[in-house]
PyMOL Python script that loads the backbone (N, CA, C, O; Angstrom):
from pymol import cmd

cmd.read_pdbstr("""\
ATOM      1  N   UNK A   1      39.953 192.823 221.241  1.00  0.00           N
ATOM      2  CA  UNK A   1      39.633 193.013 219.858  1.00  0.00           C
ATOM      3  C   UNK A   1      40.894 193.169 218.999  1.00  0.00           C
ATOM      4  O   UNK A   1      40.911 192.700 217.861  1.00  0.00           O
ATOM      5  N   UNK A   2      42.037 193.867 219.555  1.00  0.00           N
ATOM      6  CA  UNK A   2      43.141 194.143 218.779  1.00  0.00           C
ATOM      7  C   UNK A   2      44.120 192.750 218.774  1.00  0.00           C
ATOM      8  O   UNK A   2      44.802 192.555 217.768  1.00  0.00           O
ATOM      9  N   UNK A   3      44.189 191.761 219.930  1.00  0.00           N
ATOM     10  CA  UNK A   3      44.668 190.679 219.722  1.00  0.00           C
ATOM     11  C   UNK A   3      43.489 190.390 218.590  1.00  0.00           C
ATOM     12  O   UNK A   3      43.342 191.286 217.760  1.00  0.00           O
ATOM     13  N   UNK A   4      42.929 189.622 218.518  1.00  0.00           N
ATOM     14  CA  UNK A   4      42.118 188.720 217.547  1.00  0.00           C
ATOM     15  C   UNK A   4      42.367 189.255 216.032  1.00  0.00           C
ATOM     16  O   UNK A   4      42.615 188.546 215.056  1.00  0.00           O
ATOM     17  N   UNK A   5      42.234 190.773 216.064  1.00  0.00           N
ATOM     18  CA  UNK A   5      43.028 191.075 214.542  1.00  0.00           C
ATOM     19  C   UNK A   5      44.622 191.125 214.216  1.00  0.00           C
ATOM     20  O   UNK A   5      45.048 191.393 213.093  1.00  0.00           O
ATOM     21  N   UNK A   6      45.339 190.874 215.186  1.00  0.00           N
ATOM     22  CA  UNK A   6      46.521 190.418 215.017  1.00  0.00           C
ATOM     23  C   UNK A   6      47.129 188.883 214.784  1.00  0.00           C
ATOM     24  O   UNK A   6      48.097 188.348 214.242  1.00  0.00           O
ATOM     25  N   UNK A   7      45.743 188.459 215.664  1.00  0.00           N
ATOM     26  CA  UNK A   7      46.114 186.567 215.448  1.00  0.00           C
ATOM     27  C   UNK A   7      45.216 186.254 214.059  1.00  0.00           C
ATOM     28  O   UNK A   7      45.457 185.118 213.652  1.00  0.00           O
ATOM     29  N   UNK A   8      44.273 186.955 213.258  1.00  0.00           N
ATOM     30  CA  UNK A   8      43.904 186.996 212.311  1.00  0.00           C
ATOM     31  C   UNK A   8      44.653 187.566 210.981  1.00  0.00           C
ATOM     32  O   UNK A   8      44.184 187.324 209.869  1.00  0.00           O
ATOM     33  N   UNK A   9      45.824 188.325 211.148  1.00  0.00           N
ATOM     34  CA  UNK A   9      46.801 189.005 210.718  1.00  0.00           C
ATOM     35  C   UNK A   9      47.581 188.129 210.674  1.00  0.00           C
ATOM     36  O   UNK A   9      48.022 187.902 209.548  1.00  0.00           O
ATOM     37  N   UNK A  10      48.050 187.346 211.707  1.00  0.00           N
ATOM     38  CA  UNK A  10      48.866 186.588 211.712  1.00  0.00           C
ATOM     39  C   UNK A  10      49.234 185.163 210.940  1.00  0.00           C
ATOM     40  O   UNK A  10      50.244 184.620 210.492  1.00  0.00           O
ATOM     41  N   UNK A  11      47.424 184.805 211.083  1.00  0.00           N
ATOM     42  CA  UNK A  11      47.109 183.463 210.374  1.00  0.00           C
ATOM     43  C   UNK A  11      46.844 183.880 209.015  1.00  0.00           C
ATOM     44  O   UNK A  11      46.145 183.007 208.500  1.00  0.00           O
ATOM     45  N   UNK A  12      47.035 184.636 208.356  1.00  0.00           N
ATOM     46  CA  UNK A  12      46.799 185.383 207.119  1.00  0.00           C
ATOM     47  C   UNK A  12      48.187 185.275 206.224  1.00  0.00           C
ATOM     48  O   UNK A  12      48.326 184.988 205.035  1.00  0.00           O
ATOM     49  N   UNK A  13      49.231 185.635 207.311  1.00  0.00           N
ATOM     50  CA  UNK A  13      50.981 185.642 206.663  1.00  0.00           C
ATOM     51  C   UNK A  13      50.994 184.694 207.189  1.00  0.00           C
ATOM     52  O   UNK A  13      52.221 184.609 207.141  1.00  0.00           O
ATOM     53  N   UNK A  14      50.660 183.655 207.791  1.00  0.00           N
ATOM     54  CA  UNK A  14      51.334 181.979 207.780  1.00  0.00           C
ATOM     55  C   UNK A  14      50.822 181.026 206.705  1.00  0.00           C
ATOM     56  O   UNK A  14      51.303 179.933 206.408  1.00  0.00           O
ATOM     57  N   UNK A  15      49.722 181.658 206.156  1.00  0.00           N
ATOM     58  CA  UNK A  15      49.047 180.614 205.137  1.00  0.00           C
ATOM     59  C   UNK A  15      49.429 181.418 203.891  1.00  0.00           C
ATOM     60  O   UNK A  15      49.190 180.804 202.851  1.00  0.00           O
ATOM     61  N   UNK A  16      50.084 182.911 203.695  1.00  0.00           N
ATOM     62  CA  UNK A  16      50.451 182.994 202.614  1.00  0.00           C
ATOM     63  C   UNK A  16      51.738 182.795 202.711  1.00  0.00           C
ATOM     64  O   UNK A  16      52.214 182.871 201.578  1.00  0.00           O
ATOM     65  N   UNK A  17      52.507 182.588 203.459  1.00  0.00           N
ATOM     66  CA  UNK A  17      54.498 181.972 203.651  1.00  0.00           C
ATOM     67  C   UNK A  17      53.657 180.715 203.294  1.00  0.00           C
ATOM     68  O   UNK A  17      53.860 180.555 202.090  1.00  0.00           O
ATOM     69  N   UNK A  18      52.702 179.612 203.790  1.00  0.00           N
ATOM     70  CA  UNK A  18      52.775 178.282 203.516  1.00  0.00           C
ATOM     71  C   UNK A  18      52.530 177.946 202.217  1.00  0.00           C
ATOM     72  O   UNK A  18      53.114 176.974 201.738  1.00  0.00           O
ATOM     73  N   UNK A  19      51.365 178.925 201.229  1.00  0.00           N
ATOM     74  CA  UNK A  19      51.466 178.593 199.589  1.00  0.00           C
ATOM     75  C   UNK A  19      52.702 179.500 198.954  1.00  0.00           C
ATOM     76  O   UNK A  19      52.814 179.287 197.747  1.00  0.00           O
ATOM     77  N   UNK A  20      53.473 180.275 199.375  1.00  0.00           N
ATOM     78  CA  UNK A  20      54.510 180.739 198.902  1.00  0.00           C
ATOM     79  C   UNK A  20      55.464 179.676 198.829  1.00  0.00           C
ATOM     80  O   UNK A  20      56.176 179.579 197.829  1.00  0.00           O
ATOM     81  N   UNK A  21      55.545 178.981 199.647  1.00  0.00           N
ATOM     82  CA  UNK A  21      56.286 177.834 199.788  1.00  0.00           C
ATOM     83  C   UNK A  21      56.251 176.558 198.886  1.00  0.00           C
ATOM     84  O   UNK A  21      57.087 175.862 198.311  1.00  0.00           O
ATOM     85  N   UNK A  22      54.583 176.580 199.063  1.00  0.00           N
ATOM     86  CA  UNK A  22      53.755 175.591 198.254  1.00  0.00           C
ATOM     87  C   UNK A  22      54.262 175.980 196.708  1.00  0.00           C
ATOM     88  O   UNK A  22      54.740 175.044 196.067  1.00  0.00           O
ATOM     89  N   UNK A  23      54.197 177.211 196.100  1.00  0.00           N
ATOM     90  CA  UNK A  23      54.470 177.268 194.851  1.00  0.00           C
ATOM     91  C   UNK A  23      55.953 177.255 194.319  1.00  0.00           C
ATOM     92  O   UNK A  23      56.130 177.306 193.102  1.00  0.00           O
ATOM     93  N   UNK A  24      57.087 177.186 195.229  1.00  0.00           N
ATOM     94  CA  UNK A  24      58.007 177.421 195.114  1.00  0.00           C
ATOM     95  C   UNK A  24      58.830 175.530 195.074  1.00  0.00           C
ATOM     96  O   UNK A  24      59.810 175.033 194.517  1.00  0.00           O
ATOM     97  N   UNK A  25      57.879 175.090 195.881  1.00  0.00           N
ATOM     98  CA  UNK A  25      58.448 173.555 195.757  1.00  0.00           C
ATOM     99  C   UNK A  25      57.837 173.306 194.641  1.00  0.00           C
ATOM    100  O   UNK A  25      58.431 172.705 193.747  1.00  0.00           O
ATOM    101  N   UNK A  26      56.492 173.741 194.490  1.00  0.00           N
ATOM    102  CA  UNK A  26      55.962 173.133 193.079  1.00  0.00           C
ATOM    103  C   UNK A  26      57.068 172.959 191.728  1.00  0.00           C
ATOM    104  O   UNK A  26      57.550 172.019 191.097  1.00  0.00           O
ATOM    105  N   UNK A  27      57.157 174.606 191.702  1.00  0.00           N
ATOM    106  CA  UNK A  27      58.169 175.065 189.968  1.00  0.00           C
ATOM    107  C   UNK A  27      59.281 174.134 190.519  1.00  0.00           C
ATOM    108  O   UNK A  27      59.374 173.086 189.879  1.00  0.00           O
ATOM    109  N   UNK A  28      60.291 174.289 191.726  1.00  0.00           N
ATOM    110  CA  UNK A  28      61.332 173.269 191.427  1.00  0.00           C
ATOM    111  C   UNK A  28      60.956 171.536 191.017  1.00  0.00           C
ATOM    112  O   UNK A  28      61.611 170.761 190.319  1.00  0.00           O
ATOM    113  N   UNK A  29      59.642 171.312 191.756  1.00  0.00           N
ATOM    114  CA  UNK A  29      59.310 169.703 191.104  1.00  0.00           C
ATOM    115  C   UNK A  29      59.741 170.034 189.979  1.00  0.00           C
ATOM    116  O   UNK A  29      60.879 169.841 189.551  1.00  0.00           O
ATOM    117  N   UNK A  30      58.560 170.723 189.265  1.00  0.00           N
ATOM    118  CA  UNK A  30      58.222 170.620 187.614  1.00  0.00           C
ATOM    119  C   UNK A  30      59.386 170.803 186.836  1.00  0.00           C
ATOM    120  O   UNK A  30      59.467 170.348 185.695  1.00  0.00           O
ATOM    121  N   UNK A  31      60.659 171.699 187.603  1.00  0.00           N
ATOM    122  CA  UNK A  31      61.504 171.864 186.776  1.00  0.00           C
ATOM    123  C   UNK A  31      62.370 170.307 186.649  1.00  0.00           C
ATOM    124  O   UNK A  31      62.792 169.757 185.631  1.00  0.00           O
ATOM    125  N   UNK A  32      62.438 169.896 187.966  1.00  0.00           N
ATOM    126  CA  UNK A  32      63.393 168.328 188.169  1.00  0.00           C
ATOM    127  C   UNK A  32      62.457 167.437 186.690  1.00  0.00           C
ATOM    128  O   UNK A  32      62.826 166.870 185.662  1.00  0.00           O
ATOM    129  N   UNK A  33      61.305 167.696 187.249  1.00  0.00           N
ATOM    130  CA  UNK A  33      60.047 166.528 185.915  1.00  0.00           C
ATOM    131  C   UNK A  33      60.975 167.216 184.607  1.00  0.00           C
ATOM    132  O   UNK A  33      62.035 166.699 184.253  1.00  0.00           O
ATOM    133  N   UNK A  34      60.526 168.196 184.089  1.00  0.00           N
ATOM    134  CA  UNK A  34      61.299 168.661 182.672  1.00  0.00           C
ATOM    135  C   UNK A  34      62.903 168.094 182.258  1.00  0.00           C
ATOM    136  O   UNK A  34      63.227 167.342 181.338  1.00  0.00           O
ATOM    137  N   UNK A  35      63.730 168.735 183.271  1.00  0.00           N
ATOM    138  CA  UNK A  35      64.614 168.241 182.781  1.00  0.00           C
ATOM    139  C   UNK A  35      65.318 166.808 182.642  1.00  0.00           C
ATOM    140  O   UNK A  35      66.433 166.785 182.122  1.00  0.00           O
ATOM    141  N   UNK A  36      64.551 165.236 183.213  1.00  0.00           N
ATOM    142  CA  UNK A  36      64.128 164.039 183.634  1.00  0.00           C
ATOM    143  C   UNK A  36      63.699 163.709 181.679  1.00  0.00           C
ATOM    144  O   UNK A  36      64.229 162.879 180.941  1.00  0.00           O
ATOM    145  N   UNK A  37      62.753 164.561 181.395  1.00  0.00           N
ATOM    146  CA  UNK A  37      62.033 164.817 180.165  1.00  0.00           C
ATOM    147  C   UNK A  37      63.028 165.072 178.732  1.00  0.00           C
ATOM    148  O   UNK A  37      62.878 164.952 177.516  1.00  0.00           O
ATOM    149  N   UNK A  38      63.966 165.436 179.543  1.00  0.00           N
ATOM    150  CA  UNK A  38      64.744 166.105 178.232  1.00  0.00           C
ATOM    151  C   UNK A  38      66.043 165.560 177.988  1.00  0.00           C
ATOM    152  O   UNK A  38      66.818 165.682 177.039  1.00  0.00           O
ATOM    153  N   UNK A  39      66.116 164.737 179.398  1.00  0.00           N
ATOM    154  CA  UNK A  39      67.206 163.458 179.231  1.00  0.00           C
ATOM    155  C   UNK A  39      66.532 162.352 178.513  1.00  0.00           C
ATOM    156  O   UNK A  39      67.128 161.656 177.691  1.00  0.00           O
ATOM    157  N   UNK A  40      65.375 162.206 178.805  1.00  0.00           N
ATOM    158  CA  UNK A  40      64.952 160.973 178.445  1.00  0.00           C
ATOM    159  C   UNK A  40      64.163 161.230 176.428  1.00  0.00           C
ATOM    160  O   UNK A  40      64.290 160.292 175.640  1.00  0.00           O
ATOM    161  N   UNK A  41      63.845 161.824 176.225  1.00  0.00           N
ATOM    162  CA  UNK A  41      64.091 162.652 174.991  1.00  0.00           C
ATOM    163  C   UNK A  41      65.249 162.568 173.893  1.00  0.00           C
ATOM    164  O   UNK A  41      65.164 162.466 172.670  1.00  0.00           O
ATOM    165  N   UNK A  42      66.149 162.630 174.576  1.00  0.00           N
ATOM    166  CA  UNK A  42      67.749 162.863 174.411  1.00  0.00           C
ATOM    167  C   UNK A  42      68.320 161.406 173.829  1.00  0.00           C
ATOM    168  O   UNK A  42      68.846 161.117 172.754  1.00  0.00           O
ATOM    169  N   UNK A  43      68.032 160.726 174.843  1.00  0.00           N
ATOM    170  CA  UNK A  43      68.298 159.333 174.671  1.00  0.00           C
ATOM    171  C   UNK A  43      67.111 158.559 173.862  1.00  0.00           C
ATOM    172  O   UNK A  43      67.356 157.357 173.754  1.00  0.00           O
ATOM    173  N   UNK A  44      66.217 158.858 173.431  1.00  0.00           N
ATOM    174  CA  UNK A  44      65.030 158.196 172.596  1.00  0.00           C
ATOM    175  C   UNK A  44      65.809 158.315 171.292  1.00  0.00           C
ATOM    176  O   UNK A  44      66.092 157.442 170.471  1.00  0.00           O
ATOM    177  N   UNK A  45      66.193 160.140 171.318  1.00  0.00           N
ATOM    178  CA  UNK A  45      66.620 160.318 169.482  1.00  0.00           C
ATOM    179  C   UNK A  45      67.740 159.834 169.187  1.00  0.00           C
ATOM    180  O   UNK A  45      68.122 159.990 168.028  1.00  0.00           O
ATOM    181  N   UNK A  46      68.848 158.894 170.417  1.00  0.00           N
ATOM    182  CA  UNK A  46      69.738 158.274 169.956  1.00  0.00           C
ATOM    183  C   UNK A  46      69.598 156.703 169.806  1.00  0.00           C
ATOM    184  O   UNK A  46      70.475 155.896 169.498  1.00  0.00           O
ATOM    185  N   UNK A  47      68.392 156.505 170.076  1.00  0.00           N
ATOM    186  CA  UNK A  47      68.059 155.093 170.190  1.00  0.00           C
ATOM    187  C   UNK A  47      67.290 155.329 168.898  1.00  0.00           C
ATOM    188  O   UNK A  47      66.826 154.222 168.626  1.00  0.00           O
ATOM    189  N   UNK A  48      66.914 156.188 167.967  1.00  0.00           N
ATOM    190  CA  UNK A  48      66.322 156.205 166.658  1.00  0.00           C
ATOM    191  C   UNK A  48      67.476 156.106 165.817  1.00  0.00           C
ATOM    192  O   UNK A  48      67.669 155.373 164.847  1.00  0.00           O
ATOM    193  N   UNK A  49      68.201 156.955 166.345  1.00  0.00           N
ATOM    194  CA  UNK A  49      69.346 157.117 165.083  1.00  0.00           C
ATOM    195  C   UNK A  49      70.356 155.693 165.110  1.00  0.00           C
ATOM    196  O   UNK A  49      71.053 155.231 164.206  1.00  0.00           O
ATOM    197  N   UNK A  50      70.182 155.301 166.240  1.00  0.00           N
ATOM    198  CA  UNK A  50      71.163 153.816 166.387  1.00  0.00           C
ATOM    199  C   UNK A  50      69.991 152.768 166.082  1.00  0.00           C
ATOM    200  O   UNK A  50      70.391 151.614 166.232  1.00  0.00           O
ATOM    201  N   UNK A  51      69.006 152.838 165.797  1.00  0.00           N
ATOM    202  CA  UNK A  51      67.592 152.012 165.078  1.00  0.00           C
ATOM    203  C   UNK A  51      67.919 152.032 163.280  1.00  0.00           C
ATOM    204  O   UNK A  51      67.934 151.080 162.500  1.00  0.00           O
ATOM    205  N   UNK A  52      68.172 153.576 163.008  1.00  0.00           N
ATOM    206  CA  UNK A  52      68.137 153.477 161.350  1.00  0.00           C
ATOM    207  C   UNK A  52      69.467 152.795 160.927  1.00  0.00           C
ATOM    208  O   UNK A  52      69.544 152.080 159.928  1.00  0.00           O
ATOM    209  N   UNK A  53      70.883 153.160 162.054  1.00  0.00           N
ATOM    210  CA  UNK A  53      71.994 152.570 161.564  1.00  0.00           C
ATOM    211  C   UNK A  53      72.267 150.999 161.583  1.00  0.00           C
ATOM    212  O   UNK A  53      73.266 150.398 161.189  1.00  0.00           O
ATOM    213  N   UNK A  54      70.834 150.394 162.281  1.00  0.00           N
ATOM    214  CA  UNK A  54      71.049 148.750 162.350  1.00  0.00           C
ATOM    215  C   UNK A  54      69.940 148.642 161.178  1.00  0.00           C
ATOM    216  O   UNK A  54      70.264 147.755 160.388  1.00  0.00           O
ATOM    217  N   UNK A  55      69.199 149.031 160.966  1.00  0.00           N
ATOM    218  CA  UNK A  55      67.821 148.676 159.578  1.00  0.00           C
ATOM    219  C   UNK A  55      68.711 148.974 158.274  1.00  0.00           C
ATOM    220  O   UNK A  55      68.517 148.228 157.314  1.00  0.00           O
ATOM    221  N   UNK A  56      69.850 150.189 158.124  1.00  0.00           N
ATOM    222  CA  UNK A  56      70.859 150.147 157.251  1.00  0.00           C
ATOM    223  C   UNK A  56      71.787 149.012 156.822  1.00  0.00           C
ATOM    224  O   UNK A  56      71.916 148.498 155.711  1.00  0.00           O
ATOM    225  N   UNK A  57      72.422 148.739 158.021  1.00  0.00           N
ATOM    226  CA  UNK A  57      73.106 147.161 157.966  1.00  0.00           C
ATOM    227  C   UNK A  57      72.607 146.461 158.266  1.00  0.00           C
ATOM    228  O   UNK A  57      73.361 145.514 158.490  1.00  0.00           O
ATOM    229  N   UNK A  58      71.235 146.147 158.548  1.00  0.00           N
ATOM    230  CA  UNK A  58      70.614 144.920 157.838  1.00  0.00           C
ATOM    231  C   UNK A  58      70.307 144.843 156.307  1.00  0.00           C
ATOM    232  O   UNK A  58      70.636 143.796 155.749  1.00  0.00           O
ATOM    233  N   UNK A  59      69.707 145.839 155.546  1.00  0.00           N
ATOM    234  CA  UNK A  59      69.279 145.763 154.223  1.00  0.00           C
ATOM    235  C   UNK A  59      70.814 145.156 153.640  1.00  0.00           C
ATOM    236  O   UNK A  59      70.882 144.036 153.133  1.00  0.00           O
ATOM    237  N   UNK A  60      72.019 146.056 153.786  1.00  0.00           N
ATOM    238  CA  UNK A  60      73.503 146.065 153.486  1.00  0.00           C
ATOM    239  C   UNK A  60      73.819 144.546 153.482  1.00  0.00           C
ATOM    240  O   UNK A  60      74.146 143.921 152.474  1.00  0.00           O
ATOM    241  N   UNK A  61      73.666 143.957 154.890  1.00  0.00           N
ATOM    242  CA  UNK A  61      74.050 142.523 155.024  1.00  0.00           C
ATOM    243  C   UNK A  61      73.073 141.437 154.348  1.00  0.00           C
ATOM    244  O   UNK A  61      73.404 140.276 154.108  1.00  0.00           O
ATOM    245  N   UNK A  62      71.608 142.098 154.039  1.00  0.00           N
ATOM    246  CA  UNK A  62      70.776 140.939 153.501  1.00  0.00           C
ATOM    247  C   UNK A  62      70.164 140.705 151.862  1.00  0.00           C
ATOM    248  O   UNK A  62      69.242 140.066 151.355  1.00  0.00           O
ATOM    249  N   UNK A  63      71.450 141.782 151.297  1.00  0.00           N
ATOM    250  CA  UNK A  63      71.087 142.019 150.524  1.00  0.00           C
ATOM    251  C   UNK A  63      71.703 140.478 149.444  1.00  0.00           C
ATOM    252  O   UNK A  63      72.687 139.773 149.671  1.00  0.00           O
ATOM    253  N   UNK A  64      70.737 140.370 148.335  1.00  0.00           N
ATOM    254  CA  UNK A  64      70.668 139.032 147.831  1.00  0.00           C
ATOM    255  C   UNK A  64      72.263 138.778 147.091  1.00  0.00           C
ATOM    256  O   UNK A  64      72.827 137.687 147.182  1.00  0.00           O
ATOM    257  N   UNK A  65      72.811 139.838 146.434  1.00  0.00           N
ATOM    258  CA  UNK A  65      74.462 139.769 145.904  1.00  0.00           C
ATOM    259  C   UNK A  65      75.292 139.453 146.940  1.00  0.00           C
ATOM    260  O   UNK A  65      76.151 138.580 146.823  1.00  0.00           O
ATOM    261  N   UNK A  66      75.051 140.333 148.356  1.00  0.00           N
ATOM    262  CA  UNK A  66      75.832 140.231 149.499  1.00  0.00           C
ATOM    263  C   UNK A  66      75.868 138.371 149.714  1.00  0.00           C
ATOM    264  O   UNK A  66      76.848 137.638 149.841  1.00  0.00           O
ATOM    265  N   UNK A  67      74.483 138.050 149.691  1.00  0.00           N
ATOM    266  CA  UNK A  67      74.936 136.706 150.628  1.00  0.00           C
ATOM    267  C   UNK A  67      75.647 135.666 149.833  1.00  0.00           C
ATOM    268  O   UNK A  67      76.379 134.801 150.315  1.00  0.00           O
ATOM    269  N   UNK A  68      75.333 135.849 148.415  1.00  0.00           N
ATOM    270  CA  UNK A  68      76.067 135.216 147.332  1.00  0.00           C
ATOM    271  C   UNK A  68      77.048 135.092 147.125  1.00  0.00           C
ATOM    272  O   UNK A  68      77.525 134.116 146.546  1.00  0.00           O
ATOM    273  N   UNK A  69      77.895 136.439 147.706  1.00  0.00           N
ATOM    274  CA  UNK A  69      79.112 136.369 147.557  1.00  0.00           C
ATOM    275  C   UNK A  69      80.139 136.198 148.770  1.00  0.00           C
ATOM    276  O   UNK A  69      81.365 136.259 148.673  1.00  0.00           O
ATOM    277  N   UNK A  70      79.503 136.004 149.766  1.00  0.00           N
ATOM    278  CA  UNK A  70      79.881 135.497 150.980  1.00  0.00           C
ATOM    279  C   UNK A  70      79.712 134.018 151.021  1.00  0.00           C
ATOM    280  O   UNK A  70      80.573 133.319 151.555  1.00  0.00           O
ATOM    281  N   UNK A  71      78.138 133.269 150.230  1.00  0.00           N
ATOM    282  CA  UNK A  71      78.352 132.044 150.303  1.00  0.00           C
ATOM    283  C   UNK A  71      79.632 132.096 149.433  1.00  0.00           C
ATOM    284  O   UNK A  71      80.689 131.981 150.054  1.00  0.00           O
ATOM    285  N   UNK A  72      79.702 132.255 148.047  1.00  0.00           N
ATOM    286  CA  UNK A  72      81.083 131.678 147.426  1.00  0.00           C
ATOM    287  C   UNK A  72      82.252 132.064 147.929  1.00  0.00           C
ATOM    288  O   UNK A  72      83.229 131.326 147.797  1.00  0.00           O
ATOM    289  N   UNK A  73      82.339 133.135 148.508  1.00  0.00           N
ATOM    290  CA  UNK A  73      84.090 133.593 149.396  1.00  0.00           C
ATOM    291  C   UNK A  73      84.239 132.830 150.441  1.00  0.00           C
ATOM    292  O   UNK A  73      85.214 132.091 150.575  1.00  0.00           O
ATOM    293  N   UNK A  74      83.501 132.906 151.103  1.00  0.00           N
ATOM    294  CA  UNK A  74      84.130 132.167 152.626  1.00  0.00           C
ATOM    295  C   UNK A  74      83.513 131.046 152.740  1.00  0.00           C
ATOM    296  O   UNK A  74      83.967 130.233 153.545  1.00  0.00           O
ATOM    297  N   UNK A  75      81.998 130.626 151.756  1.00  0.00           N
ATOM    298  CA  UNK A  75      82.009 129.217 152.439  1.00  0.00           C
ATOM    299  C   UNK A  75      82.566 128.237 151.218  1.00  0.00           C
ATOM    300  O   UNK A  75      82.834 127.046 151.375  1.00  0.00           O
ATOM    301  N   UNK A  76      82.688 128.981 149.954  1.00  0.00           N
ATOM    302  CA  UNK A  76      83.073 128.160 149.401  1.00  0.00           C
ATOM    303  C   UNK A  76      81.922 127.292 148.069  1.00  0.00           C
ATOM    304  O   UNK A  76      82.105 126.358 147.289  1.00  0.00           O
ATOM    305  N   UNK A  77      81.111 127.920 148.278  1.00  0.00           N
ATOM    306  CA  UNK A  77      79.540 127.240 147.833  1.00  0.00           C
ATOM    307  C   UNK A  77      79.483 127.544 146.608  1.00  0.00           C
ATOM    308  O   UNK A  77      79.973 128.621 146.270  1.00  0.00           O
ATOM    309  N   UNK A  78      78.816 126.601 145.521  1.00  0.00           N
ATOM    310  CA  UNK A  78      78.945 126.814 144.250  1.00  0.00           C
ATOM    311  C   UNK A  78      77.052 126.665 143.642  1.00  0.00           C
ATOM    312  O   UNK A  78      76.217 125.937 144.177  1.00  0.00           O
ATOM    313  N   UNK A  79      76.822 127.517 142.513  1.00  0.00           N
ATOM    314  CA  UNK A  79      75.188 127.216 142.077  1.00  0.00           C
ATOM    315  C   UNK A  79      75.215 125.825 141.919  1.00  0.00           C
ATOM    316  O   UNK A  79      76.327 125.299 141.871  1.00  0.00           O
ATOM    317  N   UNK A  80      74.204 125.114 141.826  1.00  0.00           N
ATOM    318  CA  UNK A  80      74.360 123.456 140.953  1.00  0.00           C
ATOM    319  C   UNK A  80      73.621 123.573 139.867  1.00  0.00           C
ATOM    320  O   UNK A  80      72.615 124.267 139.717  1.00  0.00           O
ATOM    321  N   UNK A  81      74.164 122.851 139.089  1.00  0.00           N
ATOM    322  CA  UNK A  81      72.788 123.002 137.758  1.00  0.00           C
ATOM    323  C   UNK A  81      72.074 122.560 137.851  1.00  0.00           C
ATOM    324  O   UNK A  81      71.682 121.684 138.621  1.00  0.00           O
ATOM    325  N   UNK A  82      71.400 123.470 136.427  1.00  0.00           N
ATOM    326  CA  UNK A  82      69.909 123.303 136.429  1.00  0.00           C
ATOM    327  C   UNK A  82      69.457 122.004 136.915  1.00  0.00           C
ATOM    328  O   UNK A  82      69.091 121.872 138.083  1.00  0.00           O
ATOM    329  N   UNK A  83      69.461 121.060 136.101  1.00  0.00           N
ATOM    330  CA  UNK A  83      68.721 119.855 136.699  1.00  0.00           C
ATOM    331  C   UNK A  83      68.990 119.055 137.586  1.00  0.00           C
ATOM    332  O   UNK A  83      68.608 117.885 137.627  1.00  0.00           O
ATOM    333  N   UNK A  84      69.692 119.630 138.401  1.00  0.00           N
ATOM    334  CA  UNK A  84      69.994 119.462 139.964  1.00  0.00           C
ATOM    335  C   UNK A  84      68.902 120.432 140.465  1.00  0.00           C
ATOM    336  O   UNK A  84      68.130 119.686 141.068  1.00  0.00           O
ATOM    337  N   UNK A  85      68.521 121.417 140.528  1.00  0.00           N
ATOM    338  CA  UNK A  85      67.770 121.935 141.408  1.00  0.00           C
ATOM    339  C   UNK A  85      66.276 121.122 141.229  1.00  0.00           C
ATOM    340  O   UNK A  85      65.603 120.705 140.287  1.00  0.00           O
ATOM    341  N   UNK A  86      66.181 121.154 142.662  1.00  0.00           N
ATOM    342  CA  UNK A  86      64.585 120.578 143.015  1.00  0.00           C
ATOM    343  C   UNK A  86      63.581 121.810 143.676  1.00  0.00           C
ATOM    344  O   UNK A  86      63.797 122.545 144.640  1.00  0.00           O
ATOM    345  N   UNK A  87      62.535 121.738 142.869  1.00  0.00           N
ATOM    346  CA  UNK A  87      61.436 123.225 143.113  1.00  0.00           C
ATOM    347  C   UNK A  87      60.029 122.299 143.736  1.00  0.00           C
ATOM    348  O   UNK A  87      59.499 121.318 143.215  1.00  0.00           O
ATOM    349  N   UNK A  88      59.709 122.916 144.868  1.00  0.00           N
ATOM    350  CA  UNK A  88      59.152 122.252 145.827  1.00  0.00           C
ATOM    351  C   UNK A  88      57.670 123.544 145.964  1.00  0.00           C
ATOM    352  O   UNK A  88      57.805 124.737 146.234  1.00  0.00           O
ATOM    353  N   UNK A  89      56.688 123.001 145.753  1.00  0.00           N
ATOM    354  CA  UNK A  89      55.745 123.844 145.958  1.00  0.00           C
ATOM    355  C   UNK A  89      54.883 123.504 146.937  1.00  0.00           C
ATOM    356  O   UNK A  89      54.486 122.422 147.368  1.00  0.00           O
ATOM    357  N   UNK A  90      54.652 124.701 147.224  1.00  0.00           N
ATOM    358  CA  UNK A  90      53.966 124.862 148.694  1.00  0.00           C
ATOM    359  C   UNK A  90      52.336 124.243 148.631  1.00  0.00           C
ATOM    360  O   UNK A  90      51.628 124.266 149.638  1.00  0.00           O
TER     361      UNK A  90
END
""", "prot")
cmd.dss("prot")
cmd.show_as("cartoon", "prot")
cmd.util.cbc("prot")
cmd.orient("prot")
């Protein structure tokens, strides 16, 4: 009788060492998941902020004076007159 409550004793502290264990690998997962989370987080809000600084220099580069004055500086391009232009409707 006193074995059987000792091997019942026994199997009692092996299954609470085995979820002690169990909860202890758990929190380190969850902690590896979080901080996985907070890199990847990290790098989203620099992929926003390097998103607004290209939607900036696009408006900058597409803007209608900008290209005007790049056609006439570097390519050289001149308006034609008026009755040179041809208006083509859709």
């Amino acid at each position: 009788m006193a074995v059987a409550r000792y091997l019942g004793l026994g199997g009692l502290v092996l299954v609470l060492l085995i979820s002690a264990l169990a909860v202890i690998y758990s929190k380190y997962h969850s902690r590896l998941i979080f901080i996985e989370i907070q890199k990847q987080e990290r790098a989203l809000d620099q992929y926003e902020v390097e998103w607004g600084q290209l939607q900036l220099e696009l408006t900058t580069l597409a803007e209608q004076n900008r290209v005007e004055q790049v056609a006439r500086g570097q390519l050289k391009l001149v308006m034609p007159v008026r009755e040179k232009i041809i208006y083509i409707k859709p």
